[in-house]
C-alpha positions in Angstrom: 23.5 44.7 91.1 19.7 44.3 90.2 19.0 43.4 87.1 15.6 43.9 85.5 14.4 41.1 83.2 14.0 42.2 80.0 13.1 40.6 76.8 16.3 41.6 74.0 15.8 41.4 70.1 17.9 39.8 67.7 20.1 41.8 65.1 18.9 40.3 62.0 21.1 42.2 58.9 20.7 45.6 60.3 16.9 45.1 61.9 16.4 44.1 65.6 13.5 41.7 65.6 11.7 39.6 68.0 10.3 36.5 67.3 7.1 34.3 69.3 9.6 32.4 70.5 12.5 32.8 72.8 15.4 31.3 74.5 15.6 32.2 78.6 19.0 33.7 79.7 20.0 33.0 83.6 22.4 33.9 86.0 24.7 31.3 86.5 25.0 32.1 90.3 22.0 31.8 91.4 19.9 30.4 88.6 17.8 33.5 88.0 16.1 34.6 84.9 17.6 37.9 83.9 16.4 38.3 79.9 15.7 36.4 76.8 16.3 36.4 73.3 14.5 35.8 70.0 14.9 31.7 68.9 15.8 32.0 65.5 14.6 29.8 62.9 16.0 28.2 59.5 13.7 31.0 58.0 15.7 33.8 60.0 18.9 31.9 58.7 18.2 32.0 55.2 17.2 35.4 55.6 20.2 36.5 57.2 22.0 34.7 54.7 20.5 36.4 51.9 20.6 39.5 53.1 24.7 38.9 53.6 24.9 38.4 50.3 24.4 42.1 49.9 25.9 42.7 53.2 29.3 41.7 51.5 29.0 43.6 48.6 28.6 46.4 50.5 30.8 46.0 53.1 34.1 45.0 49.8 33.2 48.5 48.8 33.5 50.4 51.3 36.9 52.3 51.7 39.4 51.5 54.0 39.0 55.0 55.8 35.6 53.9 56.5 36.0 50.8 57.9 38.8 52.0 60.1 36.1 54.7 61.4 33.9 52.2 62.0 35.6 50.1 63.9 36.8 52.9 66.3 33.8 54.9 66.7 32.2 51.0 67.5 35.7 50.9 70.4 34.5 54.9 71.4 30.6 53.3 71.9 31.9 50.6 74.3 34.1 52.5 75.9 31.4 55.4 76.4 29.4 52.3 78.2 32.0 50.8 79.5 29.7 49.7 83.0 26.7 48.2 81.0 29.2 45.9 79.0 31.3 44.8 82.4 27.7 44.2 84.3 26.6 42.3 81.3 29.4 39.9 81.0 29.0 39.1 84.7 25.6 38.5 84.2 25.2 36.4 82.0 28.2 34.2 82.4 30.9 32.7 84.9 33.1 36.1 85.3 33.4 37.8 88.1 32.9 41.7 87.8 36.9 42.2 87.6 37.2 39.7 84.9 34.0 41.0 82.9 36.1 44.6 83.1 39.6 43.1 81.8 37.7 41.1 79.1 35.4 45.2 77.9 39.0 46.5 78.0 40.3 43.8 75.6 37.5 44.0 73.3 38.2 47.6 72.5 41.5 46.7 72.1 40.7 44.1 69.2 38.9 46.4 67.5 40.9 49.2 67.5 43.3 46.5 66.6 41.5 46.0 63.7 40.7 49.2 62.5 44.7 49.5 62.3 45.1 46.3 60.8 42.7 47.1 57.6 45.1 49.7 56.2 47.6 46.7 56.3 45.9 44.3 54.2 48.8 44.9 51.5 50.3 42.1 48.3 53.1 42.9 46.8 54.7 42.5 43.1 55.8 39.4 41.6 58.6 39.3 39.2 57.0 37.5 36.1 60.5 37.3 34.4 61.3 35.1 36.8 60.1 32.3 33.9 61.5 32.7 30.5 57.4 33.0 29.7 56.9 35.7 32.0 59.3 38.3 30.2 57.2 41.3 29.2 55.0 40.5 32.0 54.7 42.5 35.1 51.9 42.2 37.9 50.9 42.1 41.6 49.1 40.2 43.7 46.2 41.9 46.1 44.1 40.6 48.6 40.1 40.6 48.5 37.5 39.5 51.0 35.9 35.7 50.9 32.3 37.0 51.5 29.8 35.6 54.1 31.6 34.5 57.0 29.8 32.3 59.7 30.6 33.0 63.6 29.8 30.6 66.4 30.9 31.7 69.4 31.6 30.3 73.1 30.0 31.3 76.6 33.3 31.9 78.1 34.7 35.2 76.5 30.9 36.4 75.6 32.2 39.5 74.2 36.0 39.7 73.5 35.9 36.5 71.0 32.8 37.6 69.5 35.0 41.2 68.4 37.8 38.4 67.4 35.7 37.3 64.8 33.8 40.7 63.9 36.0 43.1 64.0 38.5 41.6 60.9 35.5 40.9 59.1 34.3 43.6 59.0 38.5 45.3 58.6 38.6 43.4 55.7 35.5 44.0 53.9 33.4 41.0 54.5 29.6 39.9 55.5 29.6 37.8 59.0 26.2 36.6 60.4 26.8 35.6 64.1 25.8 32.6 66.0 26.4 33.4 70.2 26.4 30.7 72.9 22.5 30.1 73.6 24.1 30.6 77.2 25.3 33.9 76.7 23.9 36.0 74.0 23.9 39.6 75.8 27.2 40.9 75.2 27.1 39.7 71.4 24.1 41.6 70.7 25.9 44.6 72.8 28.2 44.4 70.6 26.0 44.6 67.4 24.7 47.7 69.0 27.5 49.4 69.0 28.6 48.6 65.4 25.2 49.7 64.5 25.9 53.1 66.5 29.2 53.4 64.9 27.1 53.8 61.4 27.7 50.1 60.2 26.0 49.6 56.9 22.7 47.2 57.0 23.2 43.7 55.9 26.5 43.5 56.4 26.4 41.6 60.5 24.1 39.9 61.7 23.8 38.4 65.7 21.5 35.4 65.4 20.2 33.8 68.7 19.3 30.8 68.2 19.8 27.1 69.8 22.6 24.9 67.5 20.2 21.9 66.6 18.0 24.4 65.3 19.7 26.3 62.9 23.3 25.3 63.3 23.9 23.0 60.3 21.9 25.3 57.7 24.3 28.1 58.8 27.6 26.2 58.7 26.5 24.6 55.1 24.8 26.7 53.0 26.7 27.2 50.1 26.5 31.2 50.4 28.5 31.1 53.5 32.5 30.9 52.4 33.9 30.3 55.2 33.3 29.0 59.0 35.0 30.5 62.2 34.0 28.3 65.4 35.9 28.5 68.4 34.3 25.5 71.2 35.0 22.0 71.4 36.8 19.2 69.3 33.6 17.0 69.2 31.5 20.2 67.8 34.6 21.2 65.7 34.7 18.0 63.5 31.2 17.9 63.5 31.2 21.0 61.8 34.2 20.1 59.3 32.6 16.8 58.1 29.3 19.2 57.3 30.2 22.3 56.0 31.8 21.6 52.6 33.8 23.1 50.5 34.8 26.5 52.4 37.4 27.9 54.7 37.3 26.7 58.3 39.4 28.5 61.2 38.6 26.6 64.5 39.9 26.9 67.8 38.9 23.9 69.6 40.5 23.9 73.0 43.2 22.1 75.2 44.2 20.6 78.5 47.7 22.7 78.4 50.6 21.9 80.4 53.2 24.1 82.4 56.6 23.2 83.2 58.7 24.3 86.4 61.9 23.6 86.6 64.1 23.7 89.9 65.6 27.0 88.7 62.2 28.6 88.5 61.3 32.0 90.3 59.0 29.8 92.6 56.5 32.4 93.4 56.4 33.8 89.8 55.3 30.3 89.0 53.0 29.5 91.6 51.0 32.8 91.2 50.8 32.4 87.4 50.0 29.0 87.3 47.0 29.4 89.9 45.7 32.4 88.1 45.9 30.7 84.9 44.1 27.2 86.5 41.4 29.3 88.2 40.5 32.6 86.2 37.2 32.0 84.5 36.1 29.2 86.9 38.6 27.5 85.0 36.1 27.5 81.7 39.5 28.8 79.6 40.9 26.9 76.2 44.3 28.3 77.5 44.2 27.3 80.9 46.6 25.4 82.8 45.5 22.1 83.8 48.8 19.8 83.9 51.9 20.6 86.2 55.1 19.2 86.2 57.5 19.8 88.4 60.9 19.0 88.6 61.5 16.5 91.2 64.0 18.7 93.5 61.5 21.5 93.9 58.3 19.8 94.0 57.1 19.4 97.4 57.8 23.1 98.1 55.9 24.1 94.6 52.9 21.9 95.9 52.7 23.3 98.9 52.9 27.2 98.0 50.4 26.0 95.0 47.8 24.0 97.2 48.2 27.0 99.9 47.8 29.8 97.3 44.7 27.8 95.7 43.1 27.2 99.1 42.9 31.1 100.0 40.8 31.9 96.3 37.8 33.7 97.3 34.9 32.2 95.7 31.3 34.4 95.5 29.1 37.0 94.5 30.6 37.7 91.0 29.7 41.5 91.5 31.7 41.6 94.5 35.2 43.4 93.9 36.3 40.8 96.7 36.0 37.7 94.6 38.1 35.8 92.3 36.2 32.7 91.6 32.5 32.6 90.4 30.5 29.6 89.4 30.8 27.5 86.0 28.4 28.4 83.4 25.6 26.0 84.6 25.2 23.5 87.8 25.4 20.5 84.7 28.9 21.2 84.0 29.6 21.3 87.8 28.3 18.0 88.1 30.6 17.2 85.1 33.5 18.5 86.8 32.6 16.9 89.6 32.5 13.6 88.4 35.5 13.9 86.5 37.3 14.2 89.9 35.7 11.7 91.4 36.5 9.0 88.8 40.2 10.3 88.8 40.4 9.6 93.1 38.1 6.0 92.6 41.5 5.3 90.2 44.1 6.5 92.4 44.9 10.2 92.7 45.1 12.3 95.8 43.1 15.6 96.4 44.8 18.0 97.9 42.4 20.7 98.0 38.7 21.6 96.7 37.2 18.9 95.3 33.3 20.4 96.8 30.5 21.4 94.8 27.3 24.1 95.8 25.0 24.3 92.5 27.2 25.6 89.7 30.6 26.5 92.1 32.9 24.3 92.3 36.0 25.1 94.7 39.5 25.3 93.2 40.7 21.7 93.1 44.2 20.1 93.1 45.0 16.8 92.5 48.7 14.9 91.9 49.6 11.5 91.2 46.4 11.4 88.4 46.8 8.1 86.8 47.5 9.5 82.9 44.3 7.1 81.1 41.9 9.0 83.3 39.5 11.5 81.4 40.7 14.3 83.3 44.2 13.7 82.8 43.7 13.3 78.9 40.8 15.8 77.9 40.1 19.2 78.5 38.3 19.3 82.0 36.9 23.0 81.3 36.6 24.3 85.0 38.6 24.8 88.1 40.4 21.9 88.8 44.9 21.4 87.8 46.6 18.6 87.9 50.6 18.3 89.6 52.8 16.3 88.6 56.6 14.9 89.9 58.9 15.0 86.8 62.5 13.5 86.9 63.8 16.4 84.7 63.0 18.4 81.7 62.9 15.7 78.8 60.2 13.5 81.1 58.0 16.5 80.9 58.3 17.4 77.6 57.5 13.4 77.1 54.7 14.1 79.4 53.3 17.3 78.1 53.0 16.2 74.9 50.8 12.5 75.1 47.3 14.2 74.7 45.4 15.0 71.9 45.8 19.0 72.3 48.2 21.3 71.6 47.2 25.1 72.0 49.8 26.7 74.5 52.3 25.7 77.0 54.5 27.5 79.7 57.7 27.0 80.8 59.6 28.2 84.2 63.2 28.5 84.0 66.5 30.5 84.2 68.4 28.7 81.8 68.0 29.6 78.0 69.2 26.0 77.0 66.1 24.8 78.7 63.4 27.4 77.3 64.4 26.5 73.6 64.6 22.8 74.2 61.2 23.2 75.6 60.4 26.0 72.3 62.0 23.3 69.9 60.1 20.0 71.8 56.5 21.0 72.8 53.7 20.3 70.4 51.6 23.2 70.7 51.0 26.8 69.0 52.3 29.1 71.4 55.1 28.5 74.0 55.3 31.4 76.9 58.4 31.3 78.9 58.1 32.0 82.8 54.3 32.5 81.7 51.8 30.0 82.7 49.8 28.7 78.9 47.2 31.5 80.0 49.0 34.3 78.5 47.6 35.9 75.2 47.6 39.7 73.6 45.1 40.2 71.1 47.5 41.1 68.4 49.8 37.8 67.9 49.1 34.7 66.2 46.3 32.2 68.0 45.5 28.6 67.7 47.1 25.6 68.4 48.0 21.9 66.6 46.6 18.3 66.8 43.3 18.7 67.8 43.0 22.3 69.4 41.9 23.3 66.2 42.8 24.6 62.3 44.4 28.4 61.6 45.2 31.0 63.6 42.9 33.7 65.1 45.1 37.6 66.4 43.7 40.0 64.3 46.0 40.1 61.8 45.9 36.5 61.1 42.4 35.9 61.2 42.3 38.8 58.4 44.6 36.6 56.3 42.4 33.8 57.0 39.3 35.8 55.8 40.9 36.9 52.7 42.0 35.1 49.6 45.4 36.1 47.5 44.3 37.5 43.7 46.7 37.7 41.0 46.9 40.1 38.4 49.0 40.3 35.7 49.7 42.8 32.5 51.4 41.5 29.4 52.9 44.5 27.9 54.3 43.4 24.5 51.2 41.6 23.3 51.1 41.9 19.1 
């Protein structure tokens, strides 16, 4: 596909703007310049942020009916330009062309998802004469948006975990201002275009482009802004929660998940999960797999199908139909991964495949018998690269799976329902999927994870509890 470099505004409270000056946007594959983006200042924050103060006004009275039409005819506008948001995606970031399509087709999912879930934002009654003081008393509780909601946003789902954050904003009646990966702003400001087609009220989003240093600790601590939504890494994650303040937070902050096969495993259901769920995305997932173990009796045959599978992944063009790998998002976090790997061999560990770097590709990589203080084996590597390991049986990897500092998602191969909820029961993380590698997610269930993968749950409708707050009312009917 040729792309024509074009210079894209901002979408500052209902205006596109330009500013003097900008941020460059490149292909990650070959390093070519194809746009740029306004660099937004503090002035452009405190602007946004004042005209979000109206935004939210606006956007708590508008009717339910209304947002649920926005929200769809906003899924109709993508969908209608379905191609541009697909070629987009593979643009700007890692994913190749069939990726960029899955990830258009989930993001009108979520907000058709969302227009569904703002009729349910429901309370219920509460049964006052429950207390001796409460006869004579009856009441409800009802829930009522927070206000201005701040959005930073990763590189590696440019447009499906912007509409994660959007779309229940906006479902249940709040403001959100929105702060893109200075990597990959495109699809976010696609996005913005097609609430703005779908008849969005002014004021009420706003898709910033700007670099963090610059303007990210005035948005996440303003006192106008009422809550924080940051999905990226643990380091940037509790930066932001010693800053911000007195407000909501909902972070999802990443993992290095783990995947369990036992020797009663579907052996090619597992092997083709687990290397999908290592390699999709370059590897640059918070949900994929990155630690292996294997129960003893079927490990060599599991590495060899694994290692074998891994070694025929087609890495390329990312507009090429034929390819299932692309590069990671820049040739710096190449060298990252690279190094990583290296450090983990220099103390001990075998590579079995990959382990080559051109620019900003870096072949699927396989490594076993990782010593477990190495940084790979510990944090979350980011990019293509899974670790195996030999476990004596299901207690060892439970043991295993559970000494790192994450805890998102795990998987689980087995036949035996003993095994699965010993493994449900055991595993510190947020989301077990059984004979699913840790990659596996709809956009409708609960999201997030314990320890440090991060605080609340994204999924629509939880992310719409997180950006609403419970108000009680109460009618005393006997009052002299």
């Amino acid at each position: 596909m040729e792309t024509t470099m074009q210079s894209k505004p901002m979408f500052l409270a209902g205006r596109w703007v330009q500013r003097e000056e900008s941020i460059e946007v490149f292909d990650p594959q070959d390093g070519s310049l194809i746009s740029s983006v306004p660099a937004a200042t503090e002035d452009d924050v405190l602007l946004a942020i004042e005209e979000a103060e109206e935004g939210a006004k606006r956007s708590a009275s508008l009717p339910v009916h209304a947002r649920m039409r926005i929200l769809n005819d906003a899924a109709c506008y993508i969908e209608d330009h379905f191609d541009l948001y697909a070629e987009t995606i593979a643009s700007e970031g890692s994913k190749t062309i069939k990726e960029a399509v899955s990830e258009v087709m989930r993001c009108i999912q979520t907000l058709r998802l969302s227009s569904e879930e703002a009729r349910r934002i429901q309370g219920e009654t509460i049964p006052f004469d429950q207390s001796e003081t409460g006869e004579g008393r009856v009441g409800y509780y009802y829930r009522f948006p927070i206000g201005i909601i701040a959005a930073i946003t990763p590189f590696n789902d440019p447009l499906n975990l912007v509409a994660h954050k959007v779309g229940p904003a906006i479902a249940s009646g709040n403001a959100i201002i929105v702060k893109p990966a200075t990597a990959t702003p495109l699809s976010a400001l696609l996005l913005a275009e097609a609430f703005e087609q779908a008849g969005l009220p002014p004021k009420i989003l706003s898709v910033i482009t700007g670099r963090g240093g610059v303007i990210g600790d005035l948005l996440v601590t303003h006192p106008a802004v009422r809550m924080v939504s940051f999905t990226g890494g643990l380091e940037t994650g509790e930066r932001i929660a010693r800053k911000a303040g007195l407000k909501k937070l909902s972070m999802e902050l990443g993992s290095n998940s783990p995947v369990i096969v036992l020797k009663d495993a579907d052996i090619a259901a597992a092997v083709d999960a687990t290397v999908s769920g290592a390699f999709c995305a370059a590897g640059q997932n918070c949900l994929g797999v990155q630690r292996i173990y294997i129960e003893k009796d079927l490990y060599e045959e599991f590495q060899m199908r694994f290692v074998e599978k891994a070694g025929r992944y087609v890495i390329g063009d990312k507009q090429s139909l034929a390819t299932d790998m692309g590069p990671l998002i820049n040739e710096r976090e190449a060298e990252r991964v690279q190094q990583w790997v290296e450090e983990a061999i220099e103390n001990g560990a075998e590579l079995l495949t990959g382990g080559e770097r051109s620019g900003a590709f870096y072949k699927p990589t396989v490594l076993s018998n990782v010593p477990s203080n190495c940084k790979i084996a510990i944090q979350e590597i980011f990019g293509p690269v899974v670790l195996l390991y030999e476990a004596a049986h299901l207690e060892e990897a439970i043991d295993k799976a559970n000494q790192v500092p994450y805890g998102l998602q795990a998987g689980i191969f087995t036949r035996n329902i003993e095994s699965a909820f010993k493994a449900i029961q055991e595993l510190h993380v947020g989301g077990i999927m059984i004979n699913d590698s840790s990659d596996y997610r709809i956009d409708g269930m609960p999201f997030g994870g314990v320890k440090g993968s991060g605080l609340g749950r994204e999924g629509v409708k939880f992310a719409i509890q997180e950006m609403t707050e419970p108000k009680v009312v109460s009618f005393n009917l006997f009052q002299r």
